[in-house]
PyMOL Python script that loads the backbone (N, CA, C, O; Angstrom):
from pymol import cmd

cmd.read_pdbstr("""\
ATOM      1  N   UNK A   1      36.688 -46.930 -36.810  1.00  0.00           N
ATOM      2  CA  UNK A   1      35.473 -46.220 -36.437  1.00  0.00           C
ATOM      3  C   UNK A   1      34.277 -46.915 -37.076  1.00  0.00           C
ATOM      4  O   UNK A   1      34.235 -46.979 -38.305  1.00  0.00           O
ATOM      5  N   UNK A   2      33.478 -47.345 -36.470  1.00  0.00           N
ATOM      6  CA  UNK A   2      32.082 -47.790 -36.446  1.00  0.00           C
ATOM      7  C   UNK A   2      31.292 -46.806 -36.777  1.00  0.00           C
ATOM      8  O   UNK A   2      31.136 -45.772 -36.127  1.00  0.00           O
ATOM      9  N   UNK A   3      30.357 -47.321 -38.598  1.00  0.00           N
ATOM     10  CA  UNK A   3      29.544 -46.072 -38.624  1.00  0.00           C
ATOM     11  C   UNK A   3      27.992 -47.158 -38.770  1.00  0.00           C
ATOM     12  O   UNK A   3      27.828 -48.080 -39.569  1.00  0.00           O
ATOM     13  N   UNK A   4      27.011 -46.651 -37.701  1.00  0.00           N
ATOM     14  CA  UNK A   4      25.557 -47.554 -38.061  1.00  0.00           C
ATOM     15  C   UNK A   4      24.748 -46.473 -38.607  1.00  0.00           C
ATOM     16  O   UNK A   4      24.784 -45.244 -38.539  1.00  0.00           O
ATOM     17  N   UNK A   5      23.891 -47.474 -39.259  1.00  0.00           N
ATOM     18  CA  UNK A   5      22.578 -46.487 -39.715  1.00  0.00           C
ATOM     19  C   UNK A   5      21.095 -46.943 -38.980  1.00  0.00           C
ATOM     20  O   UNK A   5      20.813 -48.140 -39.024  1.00  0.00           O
ATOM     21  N   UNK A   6      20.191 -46.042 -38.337  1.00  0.00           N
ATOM     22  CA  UNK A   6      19.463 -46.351 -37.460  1.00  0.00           C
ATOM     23  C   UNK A   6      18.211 -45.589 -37.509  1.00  0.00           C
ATOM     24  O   UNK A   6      18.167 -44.688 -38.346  1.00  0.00           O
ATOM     25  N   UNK A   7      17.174 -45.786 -36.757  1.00  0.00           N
ATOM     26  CA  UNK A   7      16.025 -44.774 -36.552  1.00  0.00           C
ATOM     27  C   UNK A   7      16.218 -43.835 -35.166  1.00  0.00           C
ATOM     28  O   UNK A   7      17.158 -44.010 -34.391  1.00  0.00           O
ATOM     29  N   UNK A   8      15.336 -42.967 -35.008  1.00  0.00           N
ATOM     30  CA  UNK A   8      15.613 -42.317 -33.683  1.00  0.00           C
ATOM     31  C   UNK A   8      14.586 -42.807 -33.010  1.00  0.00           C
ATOM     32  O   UNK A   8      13.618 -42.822 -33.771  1.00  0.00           O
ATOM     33  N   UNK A   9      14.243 -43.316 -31.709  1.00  0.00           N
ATOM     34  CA  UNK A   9      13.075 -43.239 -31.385  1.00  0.00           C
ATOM     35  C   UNK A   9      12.861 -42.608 -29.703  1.00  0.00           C
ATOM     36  O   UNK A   9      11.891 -42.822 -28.976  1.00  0.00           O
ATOM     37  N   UNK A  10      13.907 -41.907 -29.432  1.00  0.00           N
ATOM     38  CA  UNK A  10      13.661 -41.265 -28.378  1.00  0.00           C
ATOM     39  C   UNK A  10      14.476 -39.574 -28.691  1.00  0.00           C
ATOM     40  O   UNK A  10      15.456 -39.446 -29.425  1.00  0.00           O
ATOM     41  N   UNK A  11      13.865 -38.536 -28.023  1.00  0.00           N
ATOM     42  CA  UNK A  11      14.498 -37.162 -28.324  1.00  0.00           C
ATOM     43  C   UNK A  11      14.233 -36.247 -27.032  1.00  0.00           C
ATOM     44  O   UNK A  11      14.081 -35.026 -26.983  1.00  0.00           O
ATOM     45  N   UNK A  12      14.222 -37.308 -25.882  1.00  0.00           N
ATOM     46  CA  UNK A  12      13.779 -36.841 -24.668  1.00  0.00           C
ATOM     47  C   UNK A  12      14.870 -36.108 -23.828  1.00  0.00           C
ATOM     48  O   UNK A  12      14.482 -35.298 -22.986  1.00  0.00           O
ATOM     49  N   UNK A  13      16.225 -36.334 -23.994  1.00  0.00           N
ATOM     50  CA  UNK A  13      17.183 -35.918 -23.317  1.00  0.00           C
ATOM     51  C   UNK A  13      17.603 -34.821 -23.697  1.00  0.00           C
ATOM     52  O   UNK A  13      17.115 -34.483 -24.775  1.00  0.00           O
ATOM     53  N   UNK A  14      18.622 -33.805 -23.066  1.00  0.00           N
ATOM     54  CA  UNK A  14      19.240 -32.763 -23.769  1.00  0.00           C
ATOM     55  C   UNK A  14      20.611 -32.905 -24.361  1.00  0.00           C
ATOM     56  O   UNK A  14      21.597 -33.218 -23.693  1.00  0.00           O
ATOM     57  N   UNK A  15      20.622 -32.713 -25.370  1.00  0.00           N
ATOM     58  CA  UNK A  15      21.622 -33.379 -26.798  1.00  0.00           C
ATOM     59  C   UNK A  15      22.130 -34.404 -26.802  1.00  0.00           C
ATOM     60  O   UNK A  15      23.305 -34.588 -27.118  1.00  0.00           O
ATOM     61  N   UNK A  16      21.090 -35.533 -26.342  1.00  0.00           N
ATOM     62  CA  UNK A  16      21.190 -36.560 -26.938  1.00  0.00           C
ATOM     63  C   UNK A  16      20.048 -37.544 -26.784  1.00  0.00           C
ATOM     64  O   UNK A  16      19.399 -37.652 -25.743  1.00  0.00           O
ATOM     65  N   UNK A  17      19.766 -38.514 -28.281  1.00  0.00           N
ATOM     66  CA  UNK A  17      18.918 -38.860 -28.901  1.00  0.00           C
ATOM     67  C   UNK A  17      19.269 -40.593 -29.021  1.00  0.00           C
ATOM     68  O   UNK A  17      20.403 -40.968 -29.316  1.00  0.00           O
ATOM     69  N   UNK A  18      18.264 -41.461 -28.781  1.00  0.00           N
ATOM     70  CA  UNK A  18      18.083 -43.209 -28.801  1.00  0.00           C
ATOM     71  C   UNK A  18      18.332 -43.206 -30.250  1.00  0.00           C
ATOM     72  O   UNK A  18      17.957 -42.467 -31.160  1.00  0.00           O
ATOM     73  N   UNK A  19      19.011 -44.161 -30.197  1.00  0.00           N
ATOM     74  CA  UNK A  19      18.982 -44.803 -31.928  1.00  0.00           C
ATOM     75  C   UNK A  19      18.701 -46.360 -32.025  1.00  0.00           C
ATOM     76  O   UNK A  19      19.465 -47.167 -31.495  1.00  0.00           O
ATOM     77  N   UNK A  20      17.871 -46.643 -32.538  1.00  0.00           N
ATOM     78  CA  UNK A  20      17.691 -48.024 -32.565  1.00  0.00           C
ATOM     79  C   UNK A  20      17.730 -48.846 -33.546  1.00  0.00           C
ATOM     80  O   UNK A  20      16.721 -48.798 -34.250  1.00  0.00           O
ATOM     81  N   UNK A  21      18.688 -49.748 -33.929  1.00  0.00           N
ATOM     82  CA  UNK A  21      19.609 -50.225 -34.414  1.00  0.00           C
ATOM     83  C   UNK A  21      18.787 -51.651 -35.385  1.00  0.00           C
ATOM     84  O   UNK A  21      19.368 -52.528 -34.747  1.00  0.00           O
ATOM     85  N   UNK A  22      18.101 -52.287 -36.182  1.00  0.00           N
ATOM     86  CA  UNK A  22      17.881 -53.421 -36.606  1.00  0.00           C
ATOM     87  C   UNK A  22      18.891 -53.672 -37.649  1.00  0.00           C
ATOM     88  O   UNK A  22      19.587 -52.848 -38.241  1.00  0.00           O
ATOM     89  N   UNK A  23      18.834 -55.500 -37.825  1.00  0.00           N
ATOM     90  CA  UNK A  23      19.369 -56.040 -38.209  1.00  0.00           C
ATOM     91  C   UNK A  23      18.894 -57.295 -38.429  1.00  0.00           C
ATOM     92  O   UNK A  23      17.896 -57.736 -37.860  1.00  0.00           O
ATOM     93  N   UNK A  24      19.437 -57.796 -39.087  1.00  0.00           N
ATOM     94  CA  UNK A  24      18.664 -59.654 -39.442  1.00  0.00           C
ATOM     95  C   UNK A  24      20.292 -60.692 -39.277  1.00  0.00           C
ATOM     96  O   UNK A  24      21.448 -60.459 -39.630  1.00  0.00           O
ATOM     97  N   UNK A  25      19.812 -61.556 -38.758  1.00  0.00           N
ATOM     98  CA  UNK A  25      21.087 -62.497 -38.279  1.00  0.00           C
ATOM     99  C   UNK A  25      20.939 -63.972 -39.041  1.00  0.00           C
ATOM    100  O   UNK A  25      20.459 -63.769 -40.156  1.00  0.00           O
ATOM    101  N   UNK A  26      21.074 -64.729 -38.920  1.00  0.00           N
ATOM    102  CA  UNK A  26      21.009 -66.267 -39.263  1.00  0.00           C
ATOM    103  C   UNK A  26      21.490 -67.392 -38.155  1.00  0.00           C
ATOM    104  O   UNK A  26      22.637 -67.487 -37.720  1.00  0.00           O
ATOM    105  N   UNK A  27      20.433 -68.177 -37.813  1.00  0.00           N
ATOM    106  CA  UNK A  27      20.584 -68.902 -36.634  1.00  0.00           C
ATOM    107  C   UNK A  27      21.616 -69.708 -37.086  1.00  0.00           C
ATOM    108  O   UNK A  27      21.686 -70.320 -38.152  1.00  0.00           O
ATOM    109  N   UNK A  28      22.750 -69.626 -35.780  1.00  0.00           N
ATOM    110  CA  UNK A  28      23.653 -70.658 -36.156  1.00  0.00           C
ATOM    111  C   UNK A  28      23.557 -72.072 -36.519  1.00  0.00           C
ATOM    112  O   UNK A  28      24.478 -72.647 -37.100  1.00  0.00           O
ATOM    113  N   UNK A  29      22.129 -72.818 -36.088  1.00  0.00           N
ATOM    114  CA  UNK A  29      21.806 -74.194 -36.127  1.00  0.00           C
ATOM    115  C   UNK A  29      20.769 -74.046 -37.311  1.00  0.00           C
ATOM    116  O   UNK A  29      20.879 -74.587 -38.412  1.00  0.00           O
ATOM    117  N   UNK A  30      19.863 -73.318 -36.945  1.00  0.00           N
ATOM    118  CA  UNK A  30      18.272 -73.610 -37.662  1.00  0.00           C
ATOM    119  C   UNK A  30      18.287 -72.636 -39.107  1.00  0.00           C
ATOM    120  O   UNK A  30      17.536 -72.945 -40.032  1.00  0.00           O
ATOM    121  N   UNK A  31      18.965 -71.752 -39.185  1.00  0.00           N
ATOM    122  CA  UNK A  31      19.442 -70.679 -40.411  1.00  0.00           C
ATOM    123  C   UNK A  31      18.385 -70.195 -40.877  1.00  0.00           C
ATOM    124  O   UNK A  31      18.302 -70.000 -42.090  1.00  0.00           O
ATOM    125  N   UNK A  32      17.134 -69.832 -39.859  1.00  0.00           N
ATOM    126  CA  UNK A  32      15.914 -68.952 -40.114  1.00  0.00           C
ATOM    127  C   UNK A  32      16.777 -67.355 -39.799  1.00  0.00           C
ATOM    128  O   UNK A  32      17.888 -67.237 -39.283  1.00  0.00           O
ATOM    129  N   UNK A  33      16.207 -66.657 -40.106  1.00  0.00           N
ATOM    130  CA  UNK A  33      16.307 -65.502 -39.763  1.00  0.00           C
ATOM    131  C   UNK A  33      15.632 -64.417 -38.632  1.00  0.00           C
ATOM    132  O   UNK A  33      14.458 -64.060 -38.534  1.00  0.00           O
ATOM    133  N   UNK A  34      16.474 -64.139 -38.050  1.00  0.00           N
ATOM    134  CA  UNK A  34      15.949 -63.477 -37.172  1.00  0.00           C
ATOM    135  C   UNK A  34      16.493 -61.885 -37.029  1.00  0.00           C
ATOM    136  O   UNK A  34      17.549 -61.377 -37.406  1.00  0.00           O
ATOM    137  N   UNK A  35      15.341 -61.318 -36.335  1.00  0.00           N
ATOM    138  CA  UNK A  35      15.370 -59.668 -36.541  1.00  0.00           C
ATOM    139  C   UNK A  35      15.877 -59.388 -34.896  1.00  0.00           C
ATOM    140  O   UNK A  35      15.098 -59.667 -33.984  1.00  0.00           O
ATOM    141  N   UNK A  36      17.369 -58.765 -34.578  1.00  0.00           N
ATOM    142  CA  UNK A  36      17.941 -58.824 -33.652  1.00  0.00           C
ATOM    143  C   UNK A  36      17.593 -57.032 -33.646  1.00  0.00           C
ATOM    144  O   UNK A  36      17.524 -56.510 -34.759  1.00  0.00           O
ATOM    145  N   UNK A  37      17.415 -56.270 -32.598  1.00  0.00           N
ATOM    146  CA  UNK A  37      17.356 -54.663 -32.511  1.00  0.00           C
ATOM    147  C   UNK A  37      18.588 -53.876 -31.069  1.00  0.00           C
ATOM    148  O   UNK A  37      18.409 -54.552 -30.056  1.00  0.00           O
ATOM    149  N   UNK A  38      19.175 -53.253 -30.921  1.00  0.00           N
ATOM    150  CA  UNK A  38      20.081 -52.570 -30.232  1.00  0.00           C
ATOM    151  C   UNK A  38      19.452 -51.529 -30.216  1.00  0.00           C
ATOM    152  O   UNK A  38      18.639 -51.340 -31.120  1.00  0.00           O
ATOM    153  N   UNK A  39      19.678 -50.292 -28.930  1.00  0.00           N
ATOM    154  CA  UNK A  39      19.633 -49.302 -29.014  1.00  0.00           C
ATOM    155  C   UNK A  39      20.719 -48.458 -28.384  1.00  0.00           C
ATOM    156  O   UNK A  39      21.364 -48.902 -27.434  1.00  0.00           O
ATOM    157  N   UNK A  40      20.912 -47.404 -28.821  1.00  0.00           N
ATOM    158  CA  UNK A  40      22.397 -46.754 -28.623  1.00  0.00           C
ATOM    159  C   UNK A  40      22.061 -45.417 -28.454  1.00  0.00           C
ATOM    160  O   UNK A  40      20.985 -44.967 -28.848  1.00  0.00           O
ATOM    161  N   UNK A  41      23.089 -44.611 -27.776  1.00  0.00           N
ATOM    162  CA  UNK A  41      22.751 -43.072 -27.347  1.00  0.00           C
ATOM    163  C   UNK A  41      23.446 -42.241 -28.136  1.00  0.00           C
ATOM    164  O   UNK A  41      24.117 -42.925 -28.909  1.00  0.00           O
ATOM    165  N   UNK A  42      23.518 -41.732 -28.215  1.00  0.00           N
ATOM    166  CA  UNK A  42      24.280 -40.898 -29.186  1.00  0.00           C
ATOM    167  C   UNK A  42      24.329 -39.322 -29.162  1.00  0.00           C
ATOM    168  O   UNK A  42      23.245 -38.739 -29.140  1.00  0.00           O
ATOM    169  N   UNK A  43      25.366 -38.662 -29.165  1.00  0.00           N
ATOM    170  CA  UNK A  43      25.554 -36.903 -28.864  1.00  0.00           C
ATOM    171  C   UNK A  43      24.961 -36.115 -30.301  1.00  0.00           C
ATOM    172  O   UNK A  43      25.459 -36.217 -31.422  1.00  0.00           O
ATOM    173  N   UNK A  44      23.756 -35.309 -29.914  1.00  0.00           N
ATOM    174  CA  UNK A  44      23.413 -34.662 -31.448  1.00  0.00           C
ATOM    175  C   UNK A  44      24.654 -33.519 -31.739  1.00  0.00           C
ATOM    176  O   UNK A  44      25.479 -33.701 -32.634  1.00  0.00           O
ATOM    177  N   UNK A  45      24.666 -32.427 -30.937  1.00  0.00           N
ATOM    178  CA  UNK A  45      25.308 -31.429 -30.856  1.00  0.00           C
ATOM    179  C   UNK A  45      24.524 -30.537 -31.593  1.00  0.00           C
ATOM    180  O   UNK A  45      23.330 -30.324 -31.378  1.00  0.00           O
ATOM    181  N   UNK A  46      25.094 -30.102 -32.322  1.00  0.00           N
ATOM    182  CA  UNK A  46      24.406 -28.970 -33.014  1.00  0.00           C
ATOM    183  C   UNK A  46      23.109 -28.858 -33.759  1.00  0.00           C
ATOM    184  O   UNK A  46      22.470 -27.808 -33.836  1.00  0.00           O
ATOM    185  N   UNK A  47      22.707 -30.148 -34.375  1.00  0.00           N
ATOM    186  CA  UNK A  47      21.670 -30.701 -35.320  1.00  0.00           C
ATOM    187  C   UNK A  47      20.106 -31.039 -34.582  1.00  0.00           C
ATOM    188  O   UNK A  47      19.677 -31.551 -33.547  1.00  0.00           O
ATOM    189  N   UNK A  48      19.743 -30.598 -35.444  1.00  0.00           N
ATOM    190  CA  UNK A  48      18.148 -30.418 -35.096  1.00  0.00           C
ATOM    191  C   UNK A  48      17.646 -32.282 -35.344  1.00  0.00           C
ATOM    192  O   UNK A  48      17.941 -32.734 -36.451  1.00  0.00           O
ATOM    193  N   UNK A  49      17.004 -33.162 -34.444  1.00  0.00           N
ATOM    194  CA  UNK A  49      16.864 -33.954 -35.019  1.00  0.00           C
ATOM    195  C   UNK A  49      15.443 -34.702 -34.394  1.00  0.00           C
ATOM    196  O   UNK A  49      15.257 -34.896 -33.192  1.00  0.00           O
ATOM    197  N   UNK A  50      14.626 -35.022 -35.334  1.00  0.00           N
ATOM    198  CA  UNK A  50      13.028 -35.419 -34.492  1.00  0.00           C
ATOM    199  C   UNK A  50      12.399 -36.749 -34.639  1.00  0.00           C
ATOM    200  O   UNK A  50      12.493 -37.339 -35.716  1.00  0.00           O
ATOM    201  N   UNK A  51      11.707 -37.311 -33.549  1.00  0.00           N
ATOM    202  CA  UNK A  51      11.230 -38.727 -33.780  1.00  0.00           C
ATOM    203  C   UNK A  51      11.024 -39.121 -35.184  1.00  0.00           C
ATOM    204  O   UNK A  51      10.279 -38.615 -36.024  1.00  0.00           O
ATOM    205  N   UNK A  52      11.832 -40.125 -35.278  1.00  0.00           N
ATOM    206  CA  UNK A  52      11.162 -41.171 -36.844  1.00  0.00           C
ATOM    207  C   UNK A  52      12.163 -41.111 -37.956  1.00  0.00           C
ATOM    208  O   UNK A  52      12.098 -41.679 -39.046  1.00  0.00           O
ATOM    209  N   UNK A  53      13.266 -40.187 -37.408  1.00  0.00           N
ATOM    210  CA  UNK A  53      14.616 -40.011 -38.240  1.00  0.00           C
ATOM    211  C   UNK A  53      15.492 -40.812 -38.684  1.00  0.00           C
ATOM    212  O   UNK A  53      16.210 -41.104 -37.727  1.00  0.00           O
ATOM    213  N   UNK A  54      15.946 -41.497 -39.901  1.00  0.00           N
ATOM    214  CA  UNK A  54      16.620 -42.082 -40.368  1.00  0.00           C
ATOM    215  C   UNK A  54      18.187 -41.706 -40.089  1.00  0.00           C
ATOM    216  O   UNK A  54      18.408 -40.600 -40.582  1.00  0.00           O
ATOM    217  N   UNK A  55      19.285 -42.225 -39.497  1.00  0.00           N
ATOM    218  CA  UNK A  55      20.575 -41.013 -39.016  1.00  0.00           C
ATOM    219  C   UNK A  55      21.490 -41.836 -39.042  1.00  0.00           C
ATOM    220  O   UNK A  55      21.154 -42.992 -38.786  1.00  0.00           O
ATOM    221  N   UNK A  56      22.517 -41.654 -39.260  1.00  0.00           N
ATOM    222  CA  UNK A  56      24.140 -42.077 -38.906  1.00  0.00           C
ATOM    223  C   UNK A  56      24.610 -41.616 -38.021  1.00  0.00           C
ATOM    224  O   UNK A  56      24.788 -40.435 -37.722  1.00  0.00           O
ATOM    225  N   UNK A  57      24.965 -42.979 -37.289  1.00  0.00           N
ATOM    226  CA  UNK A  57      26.121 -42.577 -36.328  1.00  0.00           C
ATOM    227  C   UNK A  57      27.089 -42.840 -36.173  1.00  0.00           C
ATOM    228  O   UNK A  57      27.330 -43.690 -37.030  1.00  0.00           O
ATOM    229  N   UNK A  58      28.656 -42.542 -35.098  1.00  0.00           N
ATOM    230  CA  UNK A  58      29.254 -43.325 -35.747  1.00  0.00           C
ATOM    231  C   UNK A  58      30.511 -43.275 -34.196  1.00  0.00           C
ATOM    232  O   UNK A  58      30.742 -42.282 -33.506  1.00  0.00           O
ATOM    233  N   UNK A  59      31.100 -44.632 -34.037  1.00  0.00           N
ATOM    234  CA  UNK A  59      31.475 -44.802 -32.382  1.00  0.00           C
ATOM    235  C   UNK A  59      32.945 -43.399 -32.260  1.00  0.00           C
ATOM    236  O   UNK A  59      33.783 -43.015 -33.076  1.00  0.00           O
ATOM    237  N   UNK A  60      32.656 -43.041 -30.939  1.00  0.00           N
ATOM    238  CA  UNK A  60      33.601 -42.121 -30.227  1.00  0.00           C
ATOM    239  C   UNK A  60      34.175 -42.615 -29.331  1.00  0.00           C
ATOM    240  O   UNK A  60      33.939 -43.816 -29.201  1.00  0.00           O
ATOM    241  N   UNK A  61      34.900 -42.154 -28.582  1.00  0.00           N
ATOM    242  CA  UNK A  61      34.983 -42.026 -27.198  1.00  0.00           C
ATOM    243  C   UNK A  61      34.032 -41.985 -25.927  1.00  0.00           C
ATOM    244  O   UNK A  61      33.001 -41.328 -26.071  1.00  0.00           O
ATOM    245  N   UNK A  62      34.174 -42.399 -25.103  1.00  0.00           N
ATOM    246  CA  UNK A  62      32.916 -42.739 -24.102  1.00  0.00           C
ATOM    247  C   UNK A  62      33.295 -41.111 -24.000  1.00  0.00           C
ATOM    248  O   UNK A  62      34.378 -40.536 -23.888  1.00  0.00           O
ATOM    249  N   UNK A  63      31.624 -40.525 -24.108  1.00  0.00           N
ATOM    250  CA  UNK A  63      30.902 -39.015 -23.967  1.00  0.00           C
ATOM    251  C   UNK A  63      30.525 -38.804 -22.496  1.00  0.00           C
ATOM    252  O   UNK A  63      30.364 -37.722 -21.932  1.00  0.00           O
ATOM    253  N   UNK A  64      30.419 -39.954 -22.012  1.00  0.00           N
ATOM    254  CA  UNK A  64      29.426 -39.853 -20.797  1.00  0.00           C
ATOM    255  C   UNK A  64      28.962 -41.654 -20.138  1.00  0.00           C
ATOM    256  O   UNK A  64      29.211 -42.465 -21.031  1.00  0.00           O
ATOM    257  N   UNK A  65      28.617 -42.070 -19.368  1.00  0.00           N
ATOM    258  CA  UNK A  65      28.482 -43.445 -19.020  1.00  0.00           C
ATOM    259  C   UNK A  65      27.941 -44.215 -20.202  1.00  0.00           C
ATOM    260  O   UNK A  65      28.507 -45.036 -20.923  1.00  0.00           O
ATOM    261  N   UNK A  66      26.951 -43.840 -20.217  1.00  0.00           N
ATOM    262  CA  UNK A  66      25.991 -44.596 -21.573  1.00  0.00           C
ATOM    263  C   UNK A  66      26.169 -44.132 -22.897  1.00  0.00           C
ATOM    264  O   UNK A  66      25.816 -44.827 -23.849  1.00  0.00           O
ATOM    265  N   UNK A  67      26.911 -42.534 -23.105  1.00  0.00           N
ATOM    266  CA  UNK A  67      26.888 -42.447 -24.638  1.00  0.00           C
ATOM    267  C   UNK A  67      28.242 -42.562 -25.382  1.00  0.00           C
ATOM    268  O   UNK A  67      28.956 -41.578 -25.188  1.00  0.00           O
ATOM    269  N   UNK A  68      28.628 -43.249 -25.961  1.00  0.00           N
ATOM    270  CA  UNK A  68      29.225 -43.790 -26.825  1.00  0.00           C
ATOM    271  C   UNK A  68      29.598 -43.265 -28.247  1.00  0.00           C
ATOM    272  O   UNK A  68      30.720 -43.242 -28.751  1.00  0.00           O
ATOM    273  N   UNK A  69      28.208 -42.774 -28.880  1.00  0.00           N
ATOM    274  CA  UNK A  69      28.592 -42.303 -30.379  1.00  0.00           C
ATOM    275  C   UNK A  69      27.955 -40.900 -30.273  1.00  0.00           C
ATOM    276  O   UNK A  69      27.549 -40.259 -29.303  1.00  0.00           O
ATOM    277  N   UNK A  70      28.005 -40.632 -31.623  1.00  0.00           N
ATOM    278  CA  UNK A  70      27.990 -39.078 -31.802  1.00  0.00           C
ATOM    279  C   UNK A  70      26.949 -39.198 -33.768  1.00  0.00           C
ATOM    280  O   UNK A  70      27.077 -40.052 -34.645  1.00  0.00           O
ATOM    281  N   UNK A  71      26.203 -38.165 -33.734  1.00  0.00           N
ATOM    282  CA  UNK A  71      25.661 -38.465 -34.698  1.00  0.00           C
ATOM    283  C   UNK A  71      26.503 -37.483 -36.046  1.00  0.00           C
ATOM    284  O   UNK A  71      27.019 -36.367 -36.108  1.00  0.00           O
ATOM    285  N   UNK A  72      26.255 -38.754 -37.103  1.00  0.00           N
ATOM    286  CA  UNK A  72      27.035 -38.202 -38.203  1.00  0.00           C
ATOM    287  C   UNK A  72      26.090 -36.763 -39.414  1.00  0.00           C
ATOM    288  O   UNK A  72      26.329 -35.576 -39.634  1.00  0.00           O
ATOM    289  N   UNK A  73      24.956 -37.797 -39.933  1.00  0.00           N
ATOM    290  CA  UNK A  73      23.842 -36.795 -40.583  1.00  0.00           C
ATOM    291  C   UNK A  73      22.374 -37.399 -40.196  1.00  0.00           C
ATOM    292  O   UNK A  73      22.141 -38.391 -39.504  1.00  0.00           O
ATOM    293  N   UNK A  74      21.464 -36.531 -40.828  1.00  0.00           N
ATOM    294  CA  UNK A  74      20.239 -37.088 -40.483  1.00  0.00           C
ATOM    295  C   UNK A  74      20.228 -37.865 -42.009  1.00  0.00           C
ATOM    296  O   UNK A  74      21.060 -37.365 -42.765  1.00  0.00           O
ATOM    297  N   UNK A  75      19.707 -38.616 -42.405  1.00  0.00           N
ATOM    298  CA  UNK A  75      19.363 -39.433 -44.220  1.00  0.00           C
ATOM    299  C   UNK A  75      17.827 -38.999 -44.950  1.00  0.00           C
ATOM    300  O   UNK A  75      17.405 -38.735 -46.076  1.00  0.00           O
ATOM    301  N   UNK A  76      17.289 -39.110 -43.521  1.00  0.00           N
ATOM    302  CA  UNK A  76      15.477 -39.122 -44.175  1.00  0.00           C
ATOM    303  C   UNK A  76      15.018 -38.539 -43.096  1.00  0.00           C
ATOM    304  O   UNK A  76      15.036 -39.088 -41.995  1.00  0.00           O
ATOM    305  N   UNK A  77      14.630 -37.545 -43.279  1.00  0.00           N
ATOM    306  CA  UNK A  77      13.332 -37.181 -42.197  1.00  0.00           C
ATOM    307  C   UNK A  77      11.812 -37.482 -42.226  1.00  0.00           C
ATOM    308  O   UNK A  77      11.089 -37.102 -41.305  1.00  0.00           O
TER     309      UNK A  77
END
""", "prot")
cmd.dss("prot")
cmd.show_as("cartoon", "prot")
cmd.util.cbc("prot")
cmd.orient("prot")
């Protein structure tokens, strides 16, 4: 089980919320760094959760076409 830690930046759907994912990589040739971002859907369920949220999530079972994970806690509001 896959657990990421992410921001929220969408809360438009009904129980479920964008998580958007950064990270820093290292070019395989040039070994600058670069800031790679994902975004992922994720099932709130019960939890109250609002733009700008720091959150864990963490992979399920496909929920639905696009959602994938399920959120674990909020970290920072």
């Amino acid at each position: 089980m896959r657990i990421i830690e992410g921001k929220v930046v969408s809360v438009k759907m009904q129980g479920v919320v964008v998580v958007e994912v950064r990270r820093k990589i290292s070019h395989p040739l040039y070994k600058k760094l670069i800031n790679k971002r994902k975004k992922y859907k994720a099932a709130v369920g019960d939890m109250t959760v609002s733009l700008g949220d720091k959150v864990k999530i963490a992979e399920t079972r496909p929920l639905s076409k696009d959602t994938h994970f399920r959120l674990l806690e909020v970290i920072k509001q």
